[in-house]
C-alpha positions as a printed Julia matrix, in Angstrom:
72×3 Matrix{Float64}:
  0.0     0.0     0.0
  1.49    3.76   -0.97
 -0.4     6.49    0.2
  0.47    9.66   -2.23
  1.26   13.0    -0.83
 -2.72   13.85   -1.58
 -3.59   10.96    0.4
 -4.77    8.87   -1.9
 -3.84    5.45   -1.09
 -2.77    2.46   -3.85
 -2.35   -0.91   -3.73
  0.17   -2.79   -5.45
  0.91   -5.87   -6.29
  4.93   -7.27   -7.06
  5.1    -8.52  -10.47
  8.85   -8.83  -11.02
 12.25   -9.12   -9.25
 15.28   -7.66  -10.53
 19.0    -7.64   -9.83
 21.06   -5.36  -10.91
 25.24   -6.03  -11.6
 26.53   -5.92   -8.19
 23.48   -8.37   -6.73
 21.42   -5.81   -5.54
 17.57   -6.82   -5.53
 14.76   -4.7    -6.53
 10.96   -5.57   -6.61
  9.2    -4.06   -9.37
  5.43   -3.88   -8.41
  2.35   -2.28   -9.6
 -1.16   -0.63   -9.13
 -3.55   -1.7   -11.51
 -5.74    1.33  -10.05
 -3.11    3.79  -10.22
 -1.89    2.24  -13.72
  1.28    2.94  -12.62
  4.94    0.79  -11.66
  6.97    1.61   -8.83
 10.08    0.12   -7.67
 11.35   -0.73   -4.31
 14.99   -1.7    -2.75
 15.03   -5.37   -0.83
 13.39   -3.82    2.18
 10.73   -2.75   -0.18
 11.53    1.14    0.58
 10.6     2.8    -2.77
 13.63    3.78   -4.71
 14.04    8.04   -4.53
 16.62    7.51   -7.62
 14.14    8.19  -10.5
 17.17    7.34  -13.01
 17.51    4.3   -11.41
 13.85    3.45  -10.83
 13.78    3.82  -14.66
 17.0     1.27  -15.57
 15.46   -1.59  -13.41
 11.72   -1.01  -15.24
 13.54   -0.76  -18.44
 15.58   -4.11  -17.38
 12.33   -5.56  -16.1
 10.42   -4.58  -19.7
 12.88   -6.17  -21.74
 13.27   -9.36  -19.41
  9.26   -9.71  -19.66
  8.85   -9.22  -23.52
 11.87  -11.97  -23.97
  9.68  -13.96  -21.89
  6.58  -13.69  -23.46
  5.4   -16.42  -25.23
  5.07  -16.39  -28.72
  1.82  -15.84  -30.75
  1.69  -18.3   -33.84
């Protein structure tokens, strides 16, 4: 649960893990109410680095599209 600086309050749901180079893990999770990702550090603290945040989505896209199965 995030509660936004309005006080709205999200839920959301992890739908990926991610390490990064040096073994750090990050949990990339999601508000299907919000429509919107966010990503947390392995204590599940949100990530303040928006640059960062936005390599570990971008790693977490590309990992899930190579997943994907294909359509035939």
């Amino acid at each position: 649960m995030i509660e936004t600086t309005d006080n709205k309050k999200f839920e959301f749901e992890v739908v990926g893990l991610v390490e990064d180079d040096e073994h750090h893990g990050f949990a990339v999770a999601y508000s299907q109410e919000a429509d919107e990702f966010v990503v947390t550090d392995e204590n599940g603290t949100l990530l303040e680095d928006d640059a960062l945040a936005q390599e570990i989505l971008d790693d977490f896209f590309v990992l899930a599209e190579e997943s994907a199965p294909e359509d035939n």
